[in-house]
Wavefront OBJ file of the C-alpha trace (Angstrom):
o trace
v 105.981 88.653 91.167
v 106.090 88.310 94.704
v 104.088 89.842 97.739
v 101.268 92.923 97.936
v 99.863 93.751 101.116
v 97.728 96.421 100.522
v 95.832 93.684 98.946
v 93.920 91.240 101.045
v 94.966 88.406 101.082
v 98.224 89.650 100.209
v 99.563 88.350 96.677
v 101.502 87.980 94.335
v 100.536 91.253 92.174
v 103.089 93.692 93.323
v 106.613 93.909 91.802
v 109.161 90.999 90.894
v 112.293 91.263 93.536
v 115.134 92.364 92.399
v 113.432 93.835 89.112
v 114.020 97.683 89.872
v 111.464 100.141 90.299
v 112.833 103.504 91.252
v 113.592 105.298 94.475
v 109.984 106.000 95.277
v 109.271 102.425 95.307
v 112.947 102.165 97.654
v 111.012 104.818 100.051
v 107.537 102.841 100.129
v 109.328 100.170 101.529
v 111.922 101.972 103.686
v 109.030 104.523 105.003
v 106.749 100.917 106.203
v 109.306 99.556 107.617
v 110.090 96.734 105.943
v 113.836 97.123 105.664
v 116.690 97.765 104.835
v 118.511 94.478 106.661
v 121.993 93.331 106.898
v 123.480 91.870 104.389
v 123.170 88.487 106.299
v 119.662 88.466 106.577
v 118.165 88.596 103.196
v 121.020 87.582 100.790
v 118.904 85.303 98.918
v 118.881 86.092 95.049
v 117.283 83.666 92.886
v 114.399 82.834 95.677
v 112.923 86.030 97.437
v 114.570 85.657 101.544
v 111.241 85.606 103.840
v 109.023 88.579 104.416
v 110.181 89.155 107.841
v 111.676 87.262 110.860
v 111.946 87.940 114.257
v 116.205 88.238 113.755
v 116.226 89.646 111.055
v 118.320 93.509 112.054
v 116.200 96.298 110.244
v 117.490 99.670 109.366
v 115.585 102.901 108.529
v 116.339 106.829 107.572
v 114.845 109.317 109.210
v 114.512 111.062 106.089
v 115.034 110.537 102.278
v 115.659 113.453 99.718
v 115.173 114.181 96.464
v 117.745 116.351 94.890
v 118.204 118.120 91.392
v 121.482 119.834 89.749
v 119.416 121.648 87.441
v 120.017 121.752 83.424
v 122.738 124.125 83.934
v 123.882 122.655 87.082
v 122.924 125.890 88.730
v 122.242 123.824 92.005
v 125.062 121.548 91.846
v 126.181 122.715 95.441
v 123.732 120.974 96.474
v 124.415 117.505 95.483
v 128.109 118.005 96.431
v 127.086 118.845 99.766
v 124.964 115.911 100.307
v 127.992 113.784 99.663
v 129.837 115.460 102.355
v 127.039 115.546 105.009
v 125.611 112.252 104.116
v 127.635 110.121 102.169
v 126.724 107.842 99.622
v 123.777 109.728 97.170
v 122.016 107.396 94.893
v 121.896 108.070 91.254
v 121.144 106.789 87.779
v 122.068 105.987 84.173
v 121.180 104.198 80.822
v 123.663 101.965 80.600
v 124.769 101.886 77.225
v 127.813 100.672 75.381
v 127.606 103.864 73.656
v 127.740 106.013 76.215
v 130.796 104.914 77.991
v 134.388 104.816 76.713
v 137.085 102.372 77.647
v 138.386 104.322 80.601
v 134.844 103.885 82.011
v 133.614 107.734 81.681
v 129.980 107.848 81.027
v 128.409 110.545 79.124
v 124.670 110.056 77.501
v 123.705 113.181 75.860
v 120.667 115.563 76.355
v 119.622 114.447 72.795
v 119.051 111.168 73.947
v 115.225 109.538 74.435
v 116.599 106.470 76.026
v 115.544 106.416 79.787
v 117.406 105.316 82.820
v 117.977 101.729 83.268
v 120.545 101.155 86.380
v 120.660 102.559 89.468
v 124.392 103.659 90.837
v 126.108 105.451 93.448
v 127.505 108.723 93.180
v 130.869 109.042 96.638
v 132.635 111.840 94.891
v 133.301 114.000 92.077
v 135.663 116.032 90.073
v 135.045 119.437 88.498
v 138.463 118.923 86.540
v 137.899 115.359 84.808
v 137.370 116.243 80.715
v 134.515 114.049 79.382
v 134.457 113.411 75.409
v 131.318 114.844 74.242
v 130.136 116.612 77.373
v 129.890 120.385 76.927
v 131.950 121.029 80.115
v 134.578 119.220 82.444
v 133.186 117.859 85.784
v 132.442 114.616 86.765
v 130.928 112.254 89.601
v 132.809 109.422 90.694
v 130.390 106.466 90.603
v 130.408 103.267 92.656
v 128.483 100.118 90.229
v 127.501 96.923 92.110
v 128.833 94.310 89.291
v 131.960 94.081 91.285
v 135.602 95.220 91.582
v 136.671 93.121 88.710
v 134.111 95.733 86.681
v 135.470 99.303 85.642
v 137.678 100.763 87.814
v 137.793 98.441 90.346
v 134.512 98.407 90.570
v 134.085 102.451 90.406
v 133.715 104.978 87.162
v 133.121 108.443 85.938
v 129.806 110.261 84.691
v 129.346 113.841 83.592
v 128.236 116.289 85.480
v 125.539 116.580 82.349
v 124.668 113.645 81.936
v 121.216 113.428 80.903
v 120.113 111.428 83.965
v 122.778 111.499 87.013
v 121.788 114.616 88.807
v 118.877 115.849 86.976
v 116.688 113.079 86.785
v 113.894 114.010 89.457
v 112.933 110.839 90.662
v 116.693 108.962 90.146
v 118.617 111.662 89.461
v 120.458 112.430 93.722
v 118.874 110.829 96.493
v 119.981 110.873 100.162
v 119.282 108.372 102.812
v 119.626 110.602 106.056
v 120.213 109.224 109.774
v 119.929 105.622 109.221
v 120.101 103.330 111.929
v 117.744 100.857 113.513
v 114.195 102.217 113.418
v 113.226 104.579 116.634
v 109.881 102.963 116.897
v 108.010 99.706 116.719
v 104.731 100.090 114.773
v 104.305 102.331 111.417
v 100.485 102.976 111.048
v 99.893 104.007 107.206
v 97.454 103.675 104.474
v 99.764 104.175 101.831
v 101.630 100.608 101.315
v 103.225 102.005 97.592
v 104.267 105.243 98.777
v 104.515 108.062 96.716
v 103.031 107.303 93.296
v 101.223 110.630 92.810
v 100.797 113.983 93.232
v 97.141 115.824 94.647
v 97.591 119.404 94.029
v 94.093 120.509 94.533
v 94.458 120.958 98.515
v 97.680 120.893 100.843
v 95.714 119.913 103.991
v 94.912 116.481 104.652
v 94.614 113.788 107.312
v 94.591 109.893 108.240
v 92.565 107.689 110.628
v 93.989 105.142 112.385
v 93.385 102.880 115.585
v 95.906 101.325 117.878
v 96.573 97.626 117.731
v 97.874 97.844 121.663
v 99.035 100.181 124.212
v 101.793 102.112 122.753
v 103.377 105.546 122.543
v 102.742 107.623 119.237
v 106.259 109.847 119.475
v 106.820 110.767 115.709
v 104.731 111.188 112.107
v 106.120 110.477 108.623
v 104.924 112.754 105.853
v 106.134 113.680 102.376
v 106.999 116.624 101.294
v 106.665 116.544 97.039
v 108.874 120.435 96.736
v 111.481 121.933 98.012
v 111.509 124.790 101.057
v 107.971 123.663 102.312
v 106.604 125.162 105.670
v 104.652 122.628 107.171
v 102.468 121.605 110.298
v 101.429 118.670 111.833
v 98.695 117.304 114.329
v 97.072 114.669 115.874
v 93.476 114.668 117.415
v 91.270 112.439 119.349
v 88.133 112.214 117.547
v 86.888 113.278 114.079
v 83.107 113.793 114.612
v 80.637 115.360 112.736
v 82.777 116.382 109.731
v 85.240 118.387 112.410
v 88.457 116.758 114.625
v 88.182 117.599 117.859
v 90.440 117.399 121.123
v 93.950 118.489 119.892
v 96.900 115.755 121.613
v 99.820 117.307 119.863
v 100.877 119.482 117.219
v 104.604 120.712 115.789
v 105.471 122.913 113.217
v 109.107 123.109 110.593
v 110.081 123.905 107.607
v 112.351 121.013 105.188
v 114.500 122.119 102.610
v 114.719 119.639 100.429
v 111.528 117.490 98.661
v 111.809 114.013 100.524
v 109.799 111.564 103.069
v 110.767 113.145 106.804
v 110.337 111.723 109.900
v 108.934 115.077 112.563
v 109.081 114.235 116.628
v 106.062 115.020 118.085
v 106.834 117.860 121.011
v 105.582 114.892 123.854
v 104.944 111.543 123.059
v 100.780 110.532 122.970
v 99.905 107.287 125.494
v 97.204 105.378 123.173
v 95.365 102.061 124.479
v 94.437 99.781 122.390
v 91.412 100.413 119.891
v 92.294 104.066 120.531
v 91.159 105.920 117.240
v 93.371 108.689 116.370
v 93.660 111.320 113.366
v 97.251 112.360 112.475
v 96.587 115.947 110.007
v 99.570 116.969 107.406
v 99.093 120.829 106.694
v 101.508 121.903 103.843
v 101.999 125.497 102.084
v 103.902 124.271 98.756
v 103.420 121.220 96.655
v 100.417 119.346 97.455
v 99.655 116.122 99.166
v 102.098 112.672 98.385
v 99.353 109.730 97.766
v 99.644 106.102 97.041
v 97.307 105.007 94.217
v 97.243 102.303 91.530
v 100.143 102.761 89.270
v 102.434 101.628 86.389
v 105.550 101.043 87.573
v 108.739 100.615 85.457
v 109.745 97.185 86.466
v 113.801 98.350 85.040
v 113.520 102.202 83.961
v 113.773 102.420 80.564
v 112.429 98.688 80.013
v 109.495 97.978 77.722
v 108.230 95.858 80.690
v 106.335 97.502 83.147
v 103.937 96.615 85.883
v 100.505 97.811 87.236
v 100.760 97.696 90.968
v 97.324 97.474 93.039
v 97.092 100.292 95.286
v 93.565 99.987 97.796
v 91.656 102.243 99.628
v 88.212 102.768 102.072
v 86.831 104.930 102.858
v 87.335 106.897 106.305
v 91.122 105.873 105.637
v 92.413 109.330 104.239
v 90.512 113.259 104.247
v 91.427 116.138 102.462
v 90.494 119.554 103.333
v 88.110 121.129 100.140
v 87.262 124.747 101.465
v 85.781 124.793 105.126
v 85.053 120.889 104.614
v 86.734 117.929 104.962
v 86.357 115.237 101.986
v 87.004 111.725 101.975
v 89.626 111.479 99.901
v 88.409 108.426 97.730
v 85.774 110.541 95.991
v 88.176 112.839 94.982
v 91.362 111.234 94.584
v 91.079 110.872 90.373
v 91.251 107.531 90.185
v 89.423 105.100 88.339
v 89.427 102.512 90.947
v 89.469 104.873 94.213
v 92.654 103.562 95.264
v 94.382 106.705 96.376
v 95.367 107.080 100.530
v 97.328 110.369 101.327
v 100.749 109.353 102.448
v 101.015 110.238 106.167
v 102.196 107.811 109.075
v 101.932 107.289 112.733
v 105.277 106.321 114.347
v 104.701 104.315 117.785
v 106.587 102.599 120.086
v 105.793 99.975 122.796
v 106.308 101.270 126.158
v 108.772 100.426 128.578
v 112.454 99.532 128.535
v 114.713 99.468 125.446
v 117.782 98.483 124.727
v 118.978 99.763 121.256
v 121.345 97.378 120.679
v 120.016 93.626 119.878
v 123.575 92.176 120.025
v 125.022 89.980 122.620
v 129.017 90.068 122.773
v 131.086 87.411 121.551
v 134.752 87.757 122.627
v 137.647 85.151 121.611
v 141.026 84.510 122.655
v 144.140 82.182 123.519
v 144.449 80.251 126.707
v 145.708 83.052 129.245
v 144.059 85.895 126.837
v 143.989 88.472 125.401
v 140.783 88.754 124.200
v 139.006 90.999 121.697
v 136.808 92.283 122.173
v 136.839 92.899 125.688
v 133.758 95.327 125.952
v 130.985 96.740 124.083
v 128.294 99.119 125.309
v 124.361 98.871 125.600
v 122.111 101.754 125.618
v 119.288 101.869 128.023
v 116.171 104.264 126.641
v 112.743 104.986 128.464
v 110.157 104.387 125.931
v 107.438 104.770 128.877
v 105.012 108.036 129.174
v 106.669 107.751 132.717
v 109.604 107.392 134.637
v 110.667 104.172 135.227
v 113.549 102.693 137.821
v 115.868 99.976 136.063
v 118.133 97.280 137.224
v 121.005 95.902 135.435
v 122.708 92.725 136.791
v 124.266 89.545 135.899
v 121.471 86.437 135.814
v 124.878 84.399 137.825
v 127.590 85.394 139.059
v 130.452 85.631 137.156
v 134.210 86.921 137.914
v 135.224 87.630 134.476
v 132.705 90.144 133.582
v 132.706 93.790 134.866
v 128.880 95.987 134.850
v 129.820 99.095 135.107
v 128.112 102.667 134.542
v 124.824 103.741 136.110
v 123.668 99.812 136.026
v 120.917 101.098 138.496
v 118.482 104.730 138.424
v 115.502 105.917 137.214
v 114.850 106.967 133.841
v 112.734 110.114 132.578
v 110.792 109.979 129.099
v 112.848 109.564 126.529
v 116.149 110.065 128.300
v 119.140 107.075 127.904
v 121.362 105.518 130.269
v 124.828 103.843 128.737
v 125.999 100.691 130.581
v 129.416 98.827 129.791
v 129.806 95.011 130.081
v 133.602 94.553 130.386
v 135.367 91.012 129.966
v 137.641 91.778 132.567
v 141.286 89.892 133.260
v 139.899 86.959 135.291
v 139.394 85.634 132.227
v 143.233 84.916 131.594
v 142.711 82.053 133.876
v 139.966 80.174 132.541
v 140.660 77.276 130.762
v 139.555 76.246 126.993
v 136.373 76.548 126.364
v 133.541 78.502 125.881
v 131.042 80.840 128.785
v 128.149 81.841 128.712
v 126.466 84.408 130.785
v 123.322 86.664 130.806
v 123.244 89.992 131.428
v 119.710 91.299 132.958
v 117.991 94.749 131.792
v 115.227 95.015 134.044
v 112.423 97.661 134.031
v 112.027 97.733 137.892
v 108.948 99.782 137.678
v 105.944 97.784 135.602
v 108.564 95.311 134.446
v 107.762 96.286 130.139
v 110.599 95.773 127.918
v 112.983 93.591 130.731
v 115.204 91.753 128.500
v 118.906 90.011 128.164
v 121.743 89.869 126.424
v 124.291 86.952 126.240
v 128.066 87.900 126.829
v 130.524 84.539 125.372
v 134.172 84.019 126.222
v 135.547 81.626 124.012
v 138.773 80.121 125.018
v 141.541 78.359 122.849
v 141.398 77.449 119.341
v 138.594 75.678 117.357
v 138.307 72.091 117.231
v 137.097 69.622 114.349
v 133.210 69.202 115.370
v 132.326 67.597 112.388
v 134.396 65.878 110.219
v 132.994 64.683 106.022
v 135.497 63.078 103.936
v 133.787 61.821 101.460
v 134.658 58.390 101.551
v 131.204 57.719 101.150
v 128.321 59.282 99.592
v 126.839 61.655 102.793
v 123.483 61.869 100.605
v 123.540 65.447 100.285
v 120.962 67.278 97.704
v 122.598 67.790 94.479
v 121.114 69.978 91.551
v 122.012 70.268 87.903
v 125.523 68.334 87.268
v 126.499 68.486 90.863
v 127.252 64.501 91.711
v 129.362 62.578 94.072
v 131.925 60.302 92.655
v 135.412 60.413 91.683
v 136.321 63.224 89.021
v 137.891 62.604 85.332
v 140.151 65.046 85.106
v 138.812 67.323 82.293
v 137.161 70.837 82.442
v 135.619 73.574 80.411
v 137.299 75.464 77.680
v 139.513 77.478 79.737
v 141.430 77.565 83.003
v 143.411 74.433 84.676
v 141.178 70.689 84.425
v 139.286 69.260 87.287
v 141.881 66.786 89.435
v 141.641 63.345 89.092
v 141.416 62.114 92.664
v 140.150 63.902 95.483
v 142.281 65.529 98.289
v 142.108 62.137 100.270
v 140.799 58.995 99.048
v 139.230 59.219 95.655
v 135.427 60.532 95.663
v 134.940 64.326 95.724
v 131.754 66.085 95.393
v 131.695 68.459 92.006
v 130.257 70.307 89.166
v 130.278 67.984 86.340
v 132.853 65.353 86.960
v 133.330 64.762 83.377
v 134.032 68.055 82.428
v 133.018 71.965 83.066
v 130.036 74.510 83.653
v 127.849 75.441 80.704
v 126.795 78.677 79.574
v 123.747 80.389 80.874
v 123.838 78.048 84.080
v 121.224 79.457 86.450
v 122.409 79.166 90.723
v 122.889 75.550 91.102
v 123.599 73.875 94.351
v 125.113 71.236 96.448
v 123.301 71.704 99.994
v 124.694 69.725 102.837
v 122.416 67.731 105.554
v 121.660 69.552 108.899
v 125.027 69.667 111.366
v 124.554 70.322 115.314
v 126.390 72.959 116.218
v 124.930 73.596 119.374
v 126.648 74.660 122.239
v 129.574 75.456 119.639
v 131.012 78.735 119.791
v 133.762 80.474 117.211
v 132.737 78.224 114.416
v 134.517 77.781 111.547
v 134.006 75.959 107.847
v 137.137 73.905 106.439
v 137.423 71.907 103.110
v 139.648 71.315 100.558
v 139.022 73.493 97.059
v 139.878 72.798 93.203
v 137.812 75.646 91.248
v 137.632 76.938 88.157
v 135.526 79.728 87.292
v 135.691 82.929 85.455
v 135.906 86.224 87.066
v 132.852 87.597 88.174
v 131.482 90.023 85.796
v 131.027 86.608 84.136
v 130.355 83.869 86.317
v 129.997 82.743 89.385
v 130.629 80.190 92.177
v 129.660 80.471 95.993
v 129.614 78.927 99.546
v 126.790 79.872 101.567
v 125.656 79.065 105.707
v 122.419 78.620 106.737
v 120.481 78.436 110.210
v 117.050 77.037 108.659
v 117.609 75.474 105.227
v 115.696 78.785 104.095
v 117.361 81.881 104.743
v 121.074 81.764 103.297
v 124.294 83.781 104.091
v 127.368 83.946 101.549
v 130.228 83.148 103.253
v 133.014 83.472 99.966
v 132.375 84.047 96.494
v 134.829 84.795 94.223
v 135.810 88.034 94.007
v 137.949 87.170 90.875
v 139.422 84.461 87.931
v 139.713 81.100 90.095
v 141.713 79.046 88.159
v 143.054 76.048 90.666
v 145.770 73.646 89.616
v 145.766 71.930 93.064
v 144.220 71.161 96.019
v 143.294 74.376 98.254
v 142.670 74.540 101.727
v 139.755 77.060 102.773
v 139.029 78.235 106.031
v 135.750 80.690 106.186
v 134.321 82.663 109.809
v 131.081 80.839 109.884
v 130.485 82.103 113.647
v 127.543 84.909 112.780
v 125.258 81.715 111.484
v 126.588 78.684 112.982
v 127.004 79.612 116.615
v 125.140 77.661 118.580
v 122.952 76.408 115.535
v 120.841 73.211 115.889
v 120.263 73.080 112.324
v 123.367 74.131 110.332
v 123.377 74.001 106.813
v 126.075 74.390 104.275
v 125.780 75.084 100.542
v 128.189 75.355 97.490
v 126.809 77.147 94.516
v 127.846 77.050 90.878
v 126.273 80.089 88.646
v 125.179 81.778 87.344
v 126.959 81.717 84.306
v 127.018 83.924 80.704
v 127.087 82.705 76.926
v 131.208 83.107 77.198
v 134.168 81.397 78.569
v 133.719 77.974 80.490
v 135.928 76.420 83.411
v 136.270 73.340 85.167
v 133.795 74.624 88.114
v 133.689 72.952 92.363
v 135.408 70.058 93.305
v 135.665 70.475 97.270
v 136.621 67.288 99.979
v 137.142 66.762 103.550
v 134.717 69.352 104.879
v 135.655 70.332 108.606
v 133.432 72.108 111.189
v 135.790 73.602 113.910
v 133.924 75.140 116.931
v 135.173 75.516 120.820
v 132.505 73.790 122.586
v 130.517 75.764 125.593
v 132.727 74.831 128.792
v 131.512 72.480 131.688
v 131.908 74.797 134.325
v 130.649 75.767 137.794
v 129.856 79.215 139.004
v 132.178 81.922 140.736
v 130.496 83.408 144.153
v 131.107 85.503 146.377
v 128.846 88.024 148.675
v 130.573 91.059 147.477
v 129.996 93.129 150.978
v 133.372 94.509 151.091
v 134.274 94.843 147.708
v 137.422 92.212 147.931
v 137.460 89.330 145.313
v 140.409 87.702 147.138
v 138.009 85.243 148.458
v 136.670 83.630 145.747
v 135.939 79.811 145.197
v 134.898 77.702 142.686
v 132.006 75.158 143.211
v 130.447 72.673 140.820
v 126.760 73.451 140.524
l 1 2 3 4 5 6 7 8 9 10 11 12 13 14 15 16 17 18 19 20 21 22 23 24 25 26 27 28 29 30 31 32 33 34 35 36 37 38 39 40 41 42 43 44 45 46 47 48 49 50 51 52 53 54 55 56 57 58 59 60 61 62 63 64 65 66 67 68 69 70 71 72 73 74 75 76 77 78 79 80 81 82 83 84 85 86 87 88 89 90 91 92 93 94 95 96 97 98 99 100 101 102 103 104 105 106 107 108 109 110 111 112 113 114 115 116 117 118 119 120 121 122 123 124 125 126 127 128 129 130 131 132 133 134 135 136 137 138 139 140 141 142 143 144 145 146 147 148 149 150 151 152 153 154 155 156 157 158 159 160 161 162 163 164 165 166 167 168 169 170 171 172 173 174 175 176 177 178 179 180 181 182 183 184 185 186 187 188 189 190 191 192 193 194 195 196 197 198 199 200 201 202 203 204 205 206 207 208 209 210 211 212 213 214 215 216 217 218 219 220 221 222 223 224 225 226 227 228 229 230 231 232 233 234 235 236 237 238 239 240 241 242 243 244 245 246 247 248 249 250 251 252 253 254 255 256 257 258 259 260 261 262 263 264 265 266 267 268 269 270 271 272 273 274 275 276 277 278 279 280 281 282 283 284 285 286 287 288 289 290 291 292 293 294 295 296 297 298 299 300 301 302 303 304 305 306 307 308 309 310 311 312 313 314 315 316 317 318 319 320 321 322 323 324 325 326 327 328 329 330 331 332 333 334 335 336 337 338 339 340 341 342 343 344 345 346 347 348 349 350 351 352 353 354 355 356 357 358 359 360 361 362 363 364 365 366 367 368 369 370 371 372 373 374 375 376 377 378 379 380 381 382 383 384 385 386 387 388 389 390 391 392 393 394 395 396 397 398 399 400 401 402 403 404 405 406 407 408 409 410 411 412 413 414 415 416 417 418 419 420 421 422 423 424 425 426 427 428 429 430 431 432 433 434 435 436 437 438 439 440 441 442 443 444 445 446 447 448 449 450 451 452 453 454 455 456 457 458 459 460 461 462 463 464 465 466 467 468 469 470 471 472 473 474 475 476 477 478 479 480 481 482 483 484 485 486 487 488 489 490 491 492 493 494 495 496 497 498 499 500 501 502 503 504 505 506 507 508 509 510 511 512 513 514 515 516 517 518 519 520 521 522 523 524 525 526 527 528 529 530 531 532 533 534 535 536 537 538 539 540 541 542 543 544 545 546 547 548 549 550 551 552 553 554 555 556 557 558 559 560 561 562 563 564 565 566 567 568 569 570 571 572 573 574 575 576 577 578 579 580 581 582 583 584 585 586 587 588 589 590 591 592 593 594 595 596 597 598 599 600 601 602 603 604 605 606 607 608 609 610 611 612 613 614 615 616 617 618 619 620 621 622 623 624 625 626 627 628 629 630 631 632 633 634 635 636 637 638 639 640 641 642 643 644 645 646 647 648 649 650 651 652
């Protein structure tokens, strides 16, 4: 079990990653903003990736809802809808041998007591598909995660009545609305778990928090547990005396659908630090959301579960009881006064911002082209005030073009778009790689100036790094991985290992003397650190002979890392490997290994089932290709006249 903050010092008592829980507990860590992240920042399976790290790209919705089609499917529309609007809607289903046929169409019966076990994703449907059992046509077309070479390529069918997909009403449709990288900085809650209960006794509550810095509060997260609920929200200064007092903002709405929803304060609220401040959910249907000490299905449907620690203290969360406000752990119901009222304070650090965190890589031949040639930053004004910005180049340089309003003022809350062309003065620069810096600066108080780095890279890649395996490199092996020459014999399927390596005779592999076992957990080869700084466009080459069954199965991997820690996959196999020769691989390593000190390479074998065995990794000859950053001078020129014919090059 791994990580609980709301208990202090945070431990291990919360639930075991990648062990389920349901959408609630998906919302609880979406509404605290603790993800999502891309795909290249928290791959790691087998050992949980790091908590957080300052490059680590994190994603939020705005809101998340909770949709039902109803027993007779009398709200159906809905759901449909959702797909259209939204997309992807997450589902669920007890996955069951019995329950599926061999065209992969799902249908579990009403009769059923077996709860959900999987979560899916429903990206279409069709009212015409005929499902065995089901007491009417109609079907949603599913997406699984076990991979294309599972079901349909990867997709299947499931009844519209289903006992779970639809109708379930904590798994049954959920939709995560306007995602995109989080609109503030800071999320001030009380409720680390989310949603784990329901207080229907009162529909007014409040929070207390207190500012950690001088930010901007411009936005409140509250839950809304039905459907069609009028709501209102506040925030106020003080809370004295059993009344809050001094009104800063208030906003009123109405959401449709039950969910978590993110409401925009009318004007955004300067705080200084230690600032106490009271945010007030009023709502007309439902009842207060609260996070409490609860038993969590660690996989729905499982006969293991988990108790997750919820705390409270009091002052934290009020509810309204008649003309009085209560503190909410005297009243909450439970046994341990763990319950906190799930309302958050959305705040942002004022200043400058540029939304996107990107610099601009662009890559081409000798004489161009080269794509990209532009991309586009987005300026915001996350100041209480207007601000005057500057946007410039930290040297000069004649193959990139600023252009848009790259100077101005900037009103709160209003955005300014600025394009950073690589222009075609870069057709004459030679092979190699530049590097420039492009300047945001907040002109005004100076919060939020910032950079971004715009690369050129020139030609083709270049061996950096060359390992043939001649010798041992002293690499860390797990398991059966070894260096040595191979035998020649494998598992009990597929082609054999070779008996040689690609050049010379020593490879490293997965059992030399034979293939994988069953039931092999992740086992890796990780390579020593490689320098790859100043090394742009990088790229991974080695010579492959693999066996291993297709992935529904088993598994085999190559992975990149920056730290030794943190660990992208660069290929797996997306099918039945079954080499009978040598194979040259050649994997895009450039999102990790650009300009890396410390670059790591791993191959992984596993995991494996109880079924089929294959020969497993031999690789050789491992290349890393890279243009290296050019030794160049700087382009000047005064620029009072707006000709360029003048230019010169000097060496700096």
């Amino acid at each position: 079990q791994h990580n609980n903050d709301d208990l202090h010092p945070p431990s291990g008592a919360g639930l075991e990653v990648h062990q389920g829980g349901d959408y609630r507990v998906t919302s609880a860590y979406l509404g605290r903003g603790e993800g999502a992240v891309r795909n290249v920042d928290g791959q790691s399976y087998d050992t949980p990736p790091e908590h957080y790290l300052d490059d680590y790209h994190f994603f939020a919705p705005r809101h998340i809802e909770w949709y039902v089609a109803g027993d007779n499917l009398e709200t159906i529309d809905v759901i449909k809808q959702a797909v259209i609007d939204y997309g992807v809607i997450g589902t669920c289903m007890c996955y069951d041998g019995g329950f599926i046929s061999a065209s992969y169409i799902h249908y579990q019966p009403t009769s059923s007591t077996l709860d959900p076990n999987h979560a899916i994703a429903i990206v279409g449907w069709d009212d015409d598909k005929v499902v065995s059992g089901a007491p009417s046509s109609g079907a949603w077309l599913c997406k699984n995660s076990w991979g294309d070479g599972w079901g349909l390529d990867g997709y299947f069918w499931i009844s519209y009545w289903d006992k779970h997909a639809g109708k379930h009403p904590e798994m049954g449709a959920i939709a995560f609305r306007d995602v995109g990288p989080p609109d503030w900085d800071i999320t001030y809650s009380h409720d680390y778990h989310g949603w784990r209960d329901t207080y229907t006794e009162a529909g007014r509550g409040f929070s207390a928090f207190t500012a950690t810095g001088d930010e901007v509060l411009g936005a409140v997260g509250i839950i809304t547990t039905e459907d069609d609920a009028d709501y209102t929200v506040r925030v106020w200064d003080r809370f004295e005396e059993g009344q809050l007092l001094d009104l800063l903002g208030s906003t009123t709405g109405n959401f449709s659908h039950t969910g978590l929803h993110t409401v925009d304060l009318p004007a955004p609220i300067s705080l200084a630090e230690g600032d106490q401040f009271f945010v007030e959910f009023d709502v007309l249907v439902g009842g207060l959301a609260f996070d409490r000490t609860s038993d969590v299905p660690v996989l729905l449907g499982a006969s293991t579960r988990t108790i997750v620690e919820s705390k409270a203290a009091p002052g934290e969360s009020f509810v309204r009881s008649g003309l009085t406000w209560v503190d909410f752990t005297t009243v909450d119901g439970t046994d341990d006064a763990s319950g906190n009222i799930c309302i958050k304070a959305l705040t942002s650090i004022p200043g400058l911002r540029v939304q996107q965190s990107e610099g601009m890589v662009t890559t081409g031949p000798v004489g161009g082209p080269f794509e990209p040639s532009t991309i586009q930053y987005t300026l915001e004004n996350r100041d209480p005030t207007t601000i005057n910005y500057d946007v410039t180049l930290e040297q000069p340089a004649a193959w990139i073009t600023l252009s848009g309003p790259i100077s101005g003022s900037l009103d709160p809350g209003l955005t300014a778009v600025i394009t950073v062309e690589v222009n075609s003065a870069a057709n004459a620069l030679e092979a190699g790689a530049y590097v420039s810096q492009v300047l945001f600066a907040n002109a005004t108080n100076h919060l939020g100036d910032t950079s971004r780095t715009v690369t050129v890279a020139v030609g083709d890649p270049e061996v950096q790094h060359s390992e043939t395996l001649d010798g041992n490199p002293g690499w860390t092996t797990e398991g059966q991985w070894a260096w040595g020459q191979p035998t020649g014999q494998g598992g009990d399927h597929g082609g054999s290992d070779p008996t040689t390596g690609f050049s010379g005779t020593s490879v490293f592999g997965y059992n030399l003397n034979g293939g994988y076992p069953n039931d092999l957990p992740e086992t890796h080869l990780t390579s020593t650190a490689f320098d790859c700084s100043g090394l742009y466009g990088v790229r991974l080459r080695f010579q492959r002979w693999l066996g291993v069954e297709q992935p529904s199965y088993d598994h085999a991997s190559v992975r990149i890392s920056a730290d030794g820690t943190n660990w992208m996959t660069g290929w797996e196999n997306d099918a039945e490997v079954a080499d009978t020769t040598w194979i040259s691989i050649d994997l895009d390593i450039s999102s990790v290994a650009d300009n890396t000190e410390t670059l790591y390479l791993r191959w992984t074998m596993g995991t494996t089932d109880g079924g089929y065995t294959y020969c497993g990794w031999n690789i050789d000859d491992i290349e890393i290709l890279g243009i290296p950053e050019a030794d160049h001078g700087l382009f000047s020129d005064g620029f009072e006249n707006g000709d360029t014919s003048g230019w010169s090059f000097t060496t700096p």
